[in-house]
C-alpha positions, 0 to 999 in steps of 0.5 A: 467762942471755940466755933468763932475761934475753928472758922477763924483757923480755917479763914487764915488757911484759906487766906495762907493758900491764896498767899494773902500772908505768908506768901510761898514762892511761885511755882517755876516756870521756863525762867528757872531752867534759862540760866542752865543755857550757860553749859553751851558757853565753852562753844560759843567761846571757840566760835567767836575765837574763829576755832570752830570749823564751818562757823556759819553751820555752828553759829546757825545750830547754835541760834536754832538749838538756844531758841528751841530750848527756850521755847521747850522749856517755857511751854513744859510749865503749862500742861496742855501745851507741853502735850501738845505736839508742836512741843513734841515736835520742837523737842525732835527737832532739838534732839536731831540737833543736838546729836548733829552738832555734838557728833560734827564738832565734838569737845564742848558741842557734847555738854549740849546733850545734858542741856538737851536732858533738861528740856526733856526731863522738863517735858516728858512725865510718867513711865515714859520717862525712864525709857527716854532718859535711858535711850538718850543717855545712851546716844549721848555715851555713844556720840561722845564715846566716838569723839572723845573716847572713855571720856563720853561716860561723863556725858552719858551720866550727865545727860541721865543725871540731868533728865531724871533730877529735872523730872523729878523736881518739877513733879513734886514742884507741881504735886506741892502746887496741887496739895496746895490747891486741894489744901484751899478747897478744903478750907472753903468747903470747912468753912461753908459746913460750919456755917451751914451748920450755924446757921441750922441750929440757930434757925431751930432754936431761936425760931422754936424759942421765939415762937414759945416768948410770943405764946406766953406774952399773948397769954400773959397780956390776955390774962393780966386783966383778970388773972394777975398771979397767972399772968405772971407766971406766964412771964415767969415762964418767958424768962426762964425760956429766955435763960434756956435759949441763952445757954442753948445758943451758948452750946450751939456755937461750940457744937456740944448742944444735943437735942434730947427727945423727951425733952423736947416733947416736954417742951412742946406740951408746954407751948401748944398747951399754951397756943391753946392746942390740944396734945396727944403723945404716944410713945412705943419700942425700945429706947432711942441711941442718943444720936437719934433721940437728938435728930428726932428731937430737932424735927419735934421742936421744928414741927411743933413750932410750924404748928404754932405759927402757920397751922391755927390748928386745935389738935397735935398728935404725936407718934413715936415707934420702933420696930424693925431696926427703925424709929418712925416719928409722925406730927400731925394735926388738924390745921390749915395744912400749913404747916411746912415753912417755903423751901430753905427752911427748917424742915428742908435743913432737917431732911438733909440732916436726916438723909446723912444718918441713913434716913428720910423726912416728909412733910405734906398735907394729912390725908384727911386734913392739917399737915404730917410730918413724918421722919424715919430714922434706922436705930443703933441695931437696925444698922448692926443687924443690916451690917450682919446681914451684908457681912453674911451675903458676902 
């Protein structure tokens, strides 16, 4: 069946974003920048080849610059700490470091600034960063410009290139990471409509076609002892109302089933006929949009079968009008005032039916006696003339 086949679909999206099947890569975190760290090789290399001057100063900025870029980088993965300001912090530190080191020992000093670049082209996001990435570009041309000349252009770019492109890497990471997430709530929200859905048209046809098998087979039983041919009618009723709930469940499950009015209120003389309640239908105004003439068929359907189950009514009187761009539909009778379902029921999934397309559904006991239930649907033109109106007042 195609609804079974559509939840299915959507239970796999759901399983895919949890990564239960085909599970994507994780997101990146502070492990993927770790291997850039190699960039302040060539320094390490000339301090342990004693051709670094003050070698305590350079292998103490040295330890301080790898830890601060360590703890820059795996804070930066994590939203609130990398707005924090201890972050922002460390990243200051790490710039008056990487400037110093690079401006007192020059050479292979200098590829700290593109390191440096990583680190904050993975904390800073938004318009702050083109700014920033600008102005540390430019210290680093101009530091590397006093050391090595026409040669610190290559560190300017470099610093630019490296604090954009990891700017721009891990936002669409964390973009894809969200994507991802909204793609799961999606699911589960498609999911759960279906199922409401399901479980709304199955509440209204089996409850109305239940309630319709037990009416015939009390008549039938009542009838058998001195009325053959008419019992058996009545079960000649109760399988064709069998075969009818058969297919009307069928089209449910696929989401074709549309609830004709006239039909329904065909359908209901017959079961209050039969429950021994007297009908009265009036109908007036001009014919119903399909949309309508189907929510206002499902409400018929659920009242009748409230009447037959809890009212122990005599009389349903049933009114249709429409005037005005709105089509009013009142179910009354003279029961018990029973006739509402507790909450969760039918009438409350039907309310909620009808408060989507614009209109409204009460039920509550009559003035006089029984229980009403009255719903109020805006028509086809009602909703073209409102749209006018508002057209023309702007």
């Amino acid at each position: 069946m195609s609804w079974m086949r559509g939840v299915s679909c959507r239970l796999h999206e759901v399983r895919a974003a949890r990564g239960d099947r085909d599970e994507p890569p994780g997101p990146p975190n502070g492990f993927a920048l770790l291997p850039w760290l190699l960039m302040g090789m060539g320094a390490f290399s000339h301090l342990l080849q004693g051709r670094t001057p003050n070698p305590w100063i350079a292998g103490v900025g040295l330890l301080v610059f790898n830890s601060l870029y360590i703890s820059v980088t795996f804070r930066a993965f994590d939203k609130a700490k990398r707005e924090s300001r201890g972050t922002r912090g460390a990243l200051l530190a790490m710039g008056l470091l990487t400037a110093g080191l690079a401006a007192g020992y020059g050479g292979n000093w200098l590829m700290f600034f593109p390191l440096f670049g990583l680190a904050v082209g993975a904390v800073v996001r938004g318009r702050r960063l083109g700014p920033v990435g600008l102005a540390l570009s430019a210290l680093a041309g101009a530091v590397a410009g006093l050391r090595e000349g026409w040669d610190g252009v290559n560190i300017a770019y470099g610093t630019f290139l490296s604090t954009m492109v990891t700017a721009a890497i891990l936002s669409l990471s964390e973009a894809v990471r969200d994507l991802r997430a909204a793609r799961e709530e999606l699911a589960r929200r498609a999911v759960a409509e279906e199922r409401l859905r399901f479980s709304r048209d199955l509440h209204d046809l089996l409850g109305h076609t239940l309630s319709v098998i037990v009416v015939k087979s009390e008549a039938a039983r009542r009838l058998a002892p001195r009325d053959v041919d008419a019992a058996l009618g009545q079960v000649a009723d109760i399988e064709s109302v069998g075969r009818q709930a058969l297919t009307e469940i069928r089209e449910a499950v696929t989401g074709y089933r549309e609830a004709s009015l006239s039909t329904e209120l065909d359908r209901v003389r017959d079961l209050l006929d039969a429950a021994g309640v007297e009908t009265v239908v009036r109908q007036s105004g001009p014919p119903l949009d399909p949309r309508s003439a189907a929510l206002l068929g499902w409400v018929v359907r659920e009242a009748a079968t409230n009447v037959v189950r809890h009212a122990r009514a005599t009389r349903c009187e049933i009114e249709v009008a429409g005037a005005g761009g709105r089509t009013r539909l009142v179910i009354t009778d003279d029961g018990r005032g029973t006739g509402a379902t507790p909450p969760g029921s039918g009438l409350k999934g039907l309310a909620e039916r009808l408060a989507a397309a614009g209109g409204s559904l009460e039920s509550g006991p009559a003035p006089r006696s029984g229980f009403r239930v009255t719903a109020v649907l805006p028509t086809a033109e009602g909703e073209h003339a409102e749209a006018g109106a508002e057209a023309a007042r702007a």
